[in-house]
Structure formats: structure tokens, C-alpha cells
Backbone as CSV, one residue per row, in Angstrom:
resi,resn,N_x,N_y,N_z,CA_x,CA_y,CA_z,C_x,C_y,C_z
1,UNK,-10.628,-5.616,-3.874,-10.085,-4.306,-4.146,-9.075,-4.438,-5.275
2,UNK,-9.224,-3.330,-6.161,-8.290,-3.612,-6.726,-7.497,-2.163,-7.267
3,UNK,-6.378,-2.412,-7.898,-5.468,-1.405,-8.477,-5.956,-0.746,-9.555
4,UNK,-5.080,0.703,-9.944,-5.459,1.115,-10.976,-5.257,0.757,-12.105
5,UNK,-4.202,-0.317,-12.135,-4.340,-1.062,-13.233,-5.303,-2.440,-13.681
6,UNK,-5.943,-2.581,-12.250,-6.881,-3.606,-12.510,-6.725,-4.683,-11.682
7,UNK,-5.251,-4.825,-11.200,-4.791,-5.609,-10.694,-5.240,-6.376,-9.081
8,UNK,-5.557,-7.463,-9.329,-6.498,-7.937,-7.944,-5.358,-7.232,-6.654
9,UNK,-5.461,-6.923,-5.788,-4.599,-6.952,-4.446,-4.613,-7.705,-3.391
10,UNK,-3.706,-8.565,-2.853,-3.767,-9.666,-2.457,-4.676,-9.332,-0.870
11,UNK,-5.332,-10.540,-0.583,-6.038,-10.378,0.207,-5.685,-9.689,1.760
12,UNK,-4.791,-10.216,2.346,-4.045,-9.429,3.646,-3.374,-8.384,3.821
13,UNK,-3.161,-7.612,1.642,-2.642,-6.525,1.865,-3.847,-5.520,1.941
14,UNK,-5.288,-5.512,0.834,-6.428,-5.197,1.102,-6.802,-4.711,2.201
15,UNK,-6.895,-5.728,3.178,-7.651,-6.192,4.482,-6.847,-5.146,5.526
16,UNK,-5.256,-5.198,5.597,-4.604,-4.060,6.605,-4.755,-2.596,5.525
17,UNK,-4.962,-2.602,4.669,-5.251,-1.116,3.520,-6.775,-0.415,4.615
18,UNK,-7.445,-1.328,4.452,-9.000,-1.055,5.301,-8.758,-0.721,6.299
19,UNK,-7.949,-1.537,6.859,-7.847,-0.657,8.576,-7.252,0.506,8.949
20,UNK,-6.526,1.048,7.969,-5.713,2.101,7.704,-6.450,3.432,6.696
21,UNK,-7.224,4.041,6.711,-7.425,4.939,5.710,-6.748,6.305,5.068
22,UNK,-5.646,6.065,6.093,-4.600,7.264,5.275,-3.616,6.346,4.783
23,UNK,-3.453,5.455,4.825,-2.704,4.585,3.971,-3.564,3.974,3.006
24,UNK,-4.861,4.198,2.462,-5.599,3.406,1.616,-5.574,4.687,0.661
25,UNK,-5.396,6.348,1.471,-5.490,7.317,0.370,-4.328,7.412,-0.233
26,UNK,-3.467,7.116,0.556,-1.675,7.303,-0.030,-1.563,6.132,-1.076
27,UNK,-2.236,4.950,-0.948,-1.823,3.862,-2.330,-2.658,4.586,-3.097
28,UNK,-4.058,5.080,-2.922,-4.860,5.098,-4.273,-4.523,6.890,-4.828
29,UNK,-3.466,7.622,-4.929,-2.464,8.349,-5.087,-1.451,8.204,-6.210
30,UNK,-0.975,7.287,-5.537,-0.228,6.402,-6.671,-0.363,6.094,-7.997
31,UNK,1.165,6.236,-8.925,0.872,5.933,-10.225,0.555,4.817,-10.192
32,UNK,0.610,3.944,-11.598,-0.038,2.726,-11.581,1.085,1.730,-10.877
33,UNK,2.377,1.845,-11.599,3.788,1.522,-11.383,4.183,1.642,-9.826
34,UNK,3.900,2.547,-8.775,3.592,2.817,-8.028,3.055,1.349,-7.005
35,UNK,2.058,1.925,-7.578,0.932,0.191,-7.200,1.449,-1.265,-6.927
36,UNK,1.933,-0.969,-8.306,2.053,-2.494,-8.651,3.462,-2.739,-8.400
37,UNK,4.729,-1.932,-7.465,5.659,-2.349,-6.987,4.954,-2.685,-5.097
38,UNK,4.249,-1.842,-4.848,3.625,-2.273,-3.329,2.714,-3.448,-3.442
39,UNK,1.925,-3.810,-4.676,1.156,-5.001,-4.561,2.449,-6.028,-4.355
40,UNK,3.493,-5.815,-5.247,4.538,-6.839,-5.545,5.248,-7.025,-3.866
41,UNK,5.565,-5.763,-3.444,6.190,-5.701,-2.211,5.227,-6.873,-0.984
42,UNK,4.131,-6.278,-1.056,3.190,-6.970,-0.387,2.989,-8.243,-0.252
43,UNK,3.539,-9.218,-1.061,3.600,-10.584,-1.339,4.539,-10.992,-0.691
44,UNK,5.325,-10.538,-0.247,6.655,-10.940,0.082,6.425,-10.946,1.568
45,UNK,5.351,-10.180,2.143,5.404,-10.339,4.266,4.711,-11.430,4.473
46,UNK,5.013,-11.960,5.252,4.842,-13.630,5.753,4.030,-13.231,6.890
47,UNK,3.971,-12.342,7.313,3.080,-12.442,9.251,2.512,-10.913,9.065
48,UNK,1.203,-10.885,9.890,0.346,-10.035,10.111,0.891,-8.959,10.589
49,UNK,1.880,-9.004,11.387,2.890,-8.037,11.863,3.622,-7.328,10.802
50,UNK,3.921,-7.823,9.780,5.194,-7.387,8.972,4.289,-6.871,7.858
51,UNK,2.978,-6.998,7.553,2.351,-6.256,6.471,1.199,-4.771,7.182
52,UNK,0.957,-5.259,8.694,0.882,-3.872,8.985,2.178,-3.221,9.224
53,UNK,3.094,-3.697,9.821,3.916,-2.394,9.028,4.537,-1.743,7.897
54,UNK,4.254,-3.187,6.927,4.689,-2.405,5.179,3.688,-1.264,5.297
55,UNK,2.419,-2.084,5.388,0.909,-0.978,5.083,1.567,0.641,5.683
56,UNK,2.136,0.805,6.795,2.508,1.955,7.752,3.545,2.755,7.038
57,UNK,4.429,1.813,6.863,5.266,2.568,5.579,5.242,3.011,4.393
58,UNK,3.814,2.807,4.003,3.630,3.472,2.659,2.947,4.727,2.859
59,UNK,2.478,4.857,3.826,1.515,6.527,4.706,2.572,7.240,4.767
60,UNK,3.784,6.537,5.633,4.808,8.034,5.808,5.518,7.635,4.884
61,UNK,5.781,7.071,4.107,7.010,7.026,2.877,6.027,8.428,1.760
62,UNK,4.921,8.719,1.644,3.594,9.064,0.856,3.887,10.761,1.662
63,UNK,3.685,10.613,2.839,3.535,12.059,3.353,5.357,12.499,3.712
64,UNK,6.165,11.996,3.527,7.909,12.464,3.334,7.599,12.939,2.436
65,UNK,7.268,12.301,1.119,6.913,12.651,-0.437,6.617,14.645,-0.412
66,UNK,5.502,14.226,0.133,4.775,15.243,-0.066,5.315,16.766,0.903
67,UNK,5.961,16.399,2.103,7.086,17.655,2.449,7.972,17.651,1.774
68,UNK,8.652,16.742,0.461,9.649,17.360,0.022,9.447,17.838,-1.762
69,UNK,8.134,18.553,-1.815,7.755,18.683,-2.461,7.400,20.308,-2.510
């Protein structure tokens, strides 16, 4: 999978993106810059636990967005 800039996405952030599909519509939403601070973010969770919940936080960080809009 990759970004709108092209950018590969690391494999375990991908993989919890898939299991999630309102969090796969809320990244692919996103500017490019966007992206490529959550690909960056994404590198940084060490355990399966801690990147499904980045993954979780980008759905409601995405739909806050969008009520305060």
C-alpha cells in the first residue's frame, strides 16, 4: 500500500489500516503532508497494541476534524 505521495507504508501500519476501514478512508483523505507525518508517526509504535491504537486515533482525530468544520 502505498501513499499519495508514493510513499511505501510500513508494513504493520498497512496491515492494522486493513482491519480498520474507516480509518483506511480517513488516511486516504489526507493531504500528502498529512500522510507522511502518520507514515512517520507510525514508525515509532513498537507493539501491536500501540499501532492499533495510533491506527484508532487517526479515525477520530479525522471525524473531530470534520465536526469542527
Amino acid at each position: 500500500m502505498m501513499s499519495k505521495s508514493g510513499n511505501e507504508l510500513p508494513i504493520n501500519f498497512a496491515l492494522e489500516l486493513a482491519t480498520d476501514l474507516d480509518a483506511m478512508d480517513a488516511f486516504a483523505e489526507m493531504s500528502e503532508n498529512e500522510q507522511q507525518n502518520c507514515i512517520d508517526e507510525s514508525r515509532r509504535m513498537n507493539t501491536k497494541q500501540e499501532m492499533h491504537e495510533y491506527v484508532a486515533s487517526i479515525k477520530k482525530s479525522t471525524s473531530n476534524r470534520k465536526l469542527h468544520t
